[in-house]
N, C-alpha and C positions, 0 to 999 in steps of 0.2 A: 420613642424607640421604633415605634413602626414607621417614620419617614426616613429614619437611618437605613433598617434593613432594605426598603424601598430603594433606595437610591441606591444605596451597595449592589444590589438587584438589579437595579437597571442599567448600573455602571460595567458588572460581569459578562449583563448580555449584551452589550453593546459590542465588547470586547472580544467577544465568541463567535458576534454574528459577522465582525469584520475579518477575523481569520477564516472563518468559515467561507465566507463571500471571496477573498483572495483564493482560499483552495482552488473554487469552483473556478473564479479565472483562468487559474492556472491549468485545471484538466478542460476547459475548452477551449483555451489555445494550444494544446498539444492532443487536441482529442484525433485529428485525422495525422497520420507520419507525413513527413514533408519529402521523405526520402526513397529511392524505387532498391527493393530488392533483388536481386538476383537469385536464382532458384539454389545455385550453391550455399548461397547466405541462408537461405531458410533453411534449406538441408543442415546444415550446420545447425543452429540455433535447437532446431527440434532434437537435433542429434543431445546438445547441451543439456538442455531440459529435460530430455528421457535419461540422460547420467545423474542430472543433479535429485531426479524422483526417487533412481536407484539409489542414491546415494542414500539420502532420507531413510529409504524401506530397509536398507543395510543397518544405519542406526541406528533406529527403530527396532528391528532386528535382536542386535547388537543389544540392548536397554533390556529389552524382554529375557534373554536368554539369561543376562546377570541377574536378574528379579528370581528365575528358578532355581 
């Protein structure tokens, strides 16, 4: 019984360490942008980002107020 669970064992991590080893591929071929931004584009994007926090803290909000 114990060289089943073994190999079950070792068959799991094999299988975890290759997904796991693809992640990493995959965030250190995209770890630096390949692309140049323009100061409008970033102005935008933050712009986005501080709507979509709002949005969140509105919901959030929004959840608590129904709870009282």
């Amino acid at each position: 019984m114990t060289d089943i669970e073994s190999l079950v064992g070792t068959r799991i991590g094999s299988v975890i360490r290759r997904w796991t080893d693809k992640i990493t591929e995959i965030n250190r071929k995209y770890a630096t942008p390949r692309i140049r931004m323009s100061r409008g584009v970033k102005v935008v994007l933050l712009f986005l980002r501080l709507y979509l926090i709002f949005l969140v803290l509105l919901l959030g909000y929004k959840f608590w107020t129904l709870l009282g």
